[in-house]
C-alpha angles and dihedrals in degrees: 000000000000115000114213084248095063089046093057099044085053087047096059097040091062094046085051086058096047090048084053096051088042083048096052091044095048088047085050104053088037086061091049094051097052089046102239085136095027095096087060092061102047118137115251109258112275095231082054092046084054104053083050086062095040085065106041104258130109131224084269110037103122128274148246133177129204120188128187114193099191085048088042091224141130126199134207113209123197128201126230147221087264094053089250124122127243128187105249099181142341117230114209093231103227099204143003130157142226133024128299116282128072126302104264106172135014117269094027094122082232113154092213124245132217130039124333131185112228117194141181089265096065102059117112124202098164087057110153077220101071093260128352141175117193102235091209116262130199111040129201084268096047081050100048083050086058089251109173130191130063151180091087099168137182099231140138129246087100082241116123127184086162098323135110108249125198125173108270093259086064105055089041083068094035089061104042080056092057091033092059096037088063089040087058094048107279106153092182133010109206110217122199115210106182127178086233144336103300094237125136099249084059096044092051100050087049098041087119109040107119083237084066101102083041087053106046083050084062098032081064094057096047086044082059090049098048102040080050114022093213120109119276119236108238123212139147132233131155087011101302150073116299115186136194086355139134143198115239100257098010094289116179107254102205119197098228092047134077115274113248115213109300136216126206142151111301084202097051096038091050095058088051103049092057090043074059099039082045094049095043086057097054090040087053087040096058088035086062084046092069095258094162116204121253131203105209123218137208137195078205132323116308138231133224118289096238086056083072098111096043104118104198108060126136115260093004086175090062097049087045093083120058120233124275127234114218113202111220133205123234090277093054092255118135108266104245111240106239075069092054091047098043092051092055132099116252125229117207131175131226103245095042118110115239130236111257103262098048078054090051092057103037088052098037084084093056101038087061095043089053094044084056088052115104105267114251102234112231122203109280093270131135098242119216109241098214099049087040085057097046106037084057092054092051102088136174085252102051086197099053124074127179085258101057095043086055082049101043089051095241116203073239094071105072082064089070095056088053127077132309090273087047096052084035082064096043090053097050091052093045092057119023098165112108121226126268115279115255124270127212121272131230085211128046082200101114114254121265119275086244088057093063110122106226129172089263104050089051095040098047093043082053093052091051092032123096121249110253147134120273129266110258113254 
């Protein structure tokens, strides 16, 4: 039997229940009315709405997202009436981290790679980043790599540690766009994330990056996508992406574990195999062309060109500087720059002096061509080597040797390439000074053959000699 004390504690302890659900509504509508929530029901955009309907799609068709680190953009896919895919709209991504290849460990600043599972859960309206939804890493394939970290979000802010940021406007309309996906039945959004757009030209400047084999596994199922613009099924199997692909009697394909023989569409696997037989001949054929490979390199992650005046951005000091391309050589190594410096084309100005071997080799024609020239007889004197070599190297321009006249492509050089009155009159103008006057001789016996002055001895003594002034006579 029930005392009337007992009566009246049950009873308050049901009216204090009631007061506490009155209390949690009241504090939940309060929160709607003063908008705390209010960003995260926002309508998608009308101009958005209409190029939904311009494709074919509704507000709440279902959804597919596609990202591109190296591009820095996000898109937002739409399916029709017809169960393919269109492109609705392309998001400038304003911030991601890292490098190019997949998140391996937590705290790695890696914006993951590969195909992700996104679902009603793990939306998130209360985000310190504006708005945010978890896309789902790891996988059971990052799992089975033993991948660690999580929580890698879209969300605004424009501040990445591995996510994808957007400004908050964005993500506002991002997330209507889910919102209304799952209100219209949506159980999973697949999202892409992709290193780059899985075009030839990229292929073939990153054929060699170690990220390459991950890569093709995630190039087939774009190539899917993309030949049927319906959604890929995504499975694992032997450590890597499966796609559109089945076990004989239903059988579990596990991600960690070997692939049993597969079945998938032969239509479907035909018109992707030639979108992949098309895209591996341009990429050979750009690879004939000279295309080098190229290993980028990032301070950390990049953003979209046109995010370039948002100010408030995380780590503004590591976007600041644009990535680097490293040449590689056919092993995948850096190419050393003395390589780099030796391949390339030299510039050299007109007025510049050359390096010793390049004037060796501008001034060898002419020094044949002069030592053909009929000799300029000199009177039968013994010539002191010493006063012969400095007195050709006086000039009438004291800064302009013969050297640097053959060097500086003087209007005087084509002379030396005529005939021998012709190189008789370019001597004469490459070295006016006369020769030193005679000096008496011990001996009235004629000087030696050898000892003849001629134009090439002088001229050639006045290529190898210093420049200085004369002896005094």
């Amino acid at each position: 039997m029930i005392t009337s004390s007992q009566k009246r504690a049950k009873f308050a302890i049901s009216a204090g229940r009631i007061a506490a659900v009155a209390m949690a509504a009241s504090l939940l509508a309060g929160c709607q009315d003063t908008g705390t929530n209010a960003k995260a029901y926002r309508p998608i955009p009308p101009e958005t709405l209409a190029l939904m309907e311009s494709k074919g799609a509704t507000r709440s068709s279902p959804v597919l997202i596609r990202a591109y680190k190296k591009e820095a953009e996000l898109e937002i896919w739409k399916m029709k009436s017809d169960g393919q895919y269109a492109l609705i709209k392309s998001f400038p991504m304003c911030r991601w981290s890292g490098q190019l290849g997949p998140k391996i460990r937590e705290g790695d600043r890696q914006v993951p790679e590969g195909f992700y599972t996104i679902t009603p859960g793990q939306m998130n309206p209360n985000s310190a980043y504006y708005l945010s939804f978890n896309v789902g890493y790891p996988n059971a394939l990052d799992r089975a790599q033993g991948y660690t970290g999580g929580s890698i979000m879209v969300h605004g802010a424009c501040s990445s540690a591995g996510c994808f940021s957007m400004t908050d406007q964005q993500i506002e309309e991002i997330y209507a766009i889910a919102r209304e996906a799952f209100a219209g039945g949506q159980r999973a959004i697949q999202m892409q994330s992709y290193p780059f757009r899985m075009t030839p030209d990229n292929l073939a400047k990153h054929r060699l990056d170690p990220n390459m084999p991950f890569w093709r596994q995630l190039k087939e199922g774009s190539d899917r996508f993309d030949v049927t613009k319906r959604e890929p099924q995504v499975n694992f199997c032997g450590r890597r992406y499966v796609f559109d692909a089945s076990a004989p009697g239903g059988q579990r394909l596990e991600a960690a574990a070997a692939c049993p023989p597969l079945q998938q569409d032969p239509q479907v696997a035909a018109l992707v195999s030639q979108k992949a037989r098309a895209d591996d001949t341009k990429v050979a054929e750009l690879v004939q062309s000279g295309v080098q490979p190229v290993k980028v390199i990032y301070s950390d992650g990049g953003q979209h060109p046109s995010m370039a005046h948002v100010m408030e951005v995380s780590r503004p000091e590591a976007i600041a500087e644009a990535p680097r391309e490293i040449p590689l050589d056919a092993k995948g190594k850096p190419v050393p720059a003395v390589v780099l410096v030796a391949a390339a084309k030299p510039v050299v100005a007109p007025a510049q002096a050359a390096a010793p071997s390049v004037a060796a080799k501008a001034v060898a024609p002419a020094a044949k061509k002069i030592a053909k020239a009929e000799p300029v007889k000199a009177s039968p004197v013994k010539a002191e080597p010493a006063k012969v070599e400095t007195a050709r190297a006086e000039t009438s321009e004291p800064q302009t040797s013969v050297v640097s006249r053959l060097l500086s492509f003087s209007p005087k050089l084509p002379s030396l390439f005529g005939s021998d009155e012709s190189s008789k009159a370019a001597i004469e103008t490459a070295a006016p000074v006369p020769l030193p006057p005679p000096r008496p001789r011990a001996s009235a016996q004629p000087p030696k053959p050898q000892a003849s002055v001629t134009t090439a001895q002088p001229v050639k003594l006045a290529l190898n000699a210093p420049v200085r002034r004369p002896a005094a006579d």
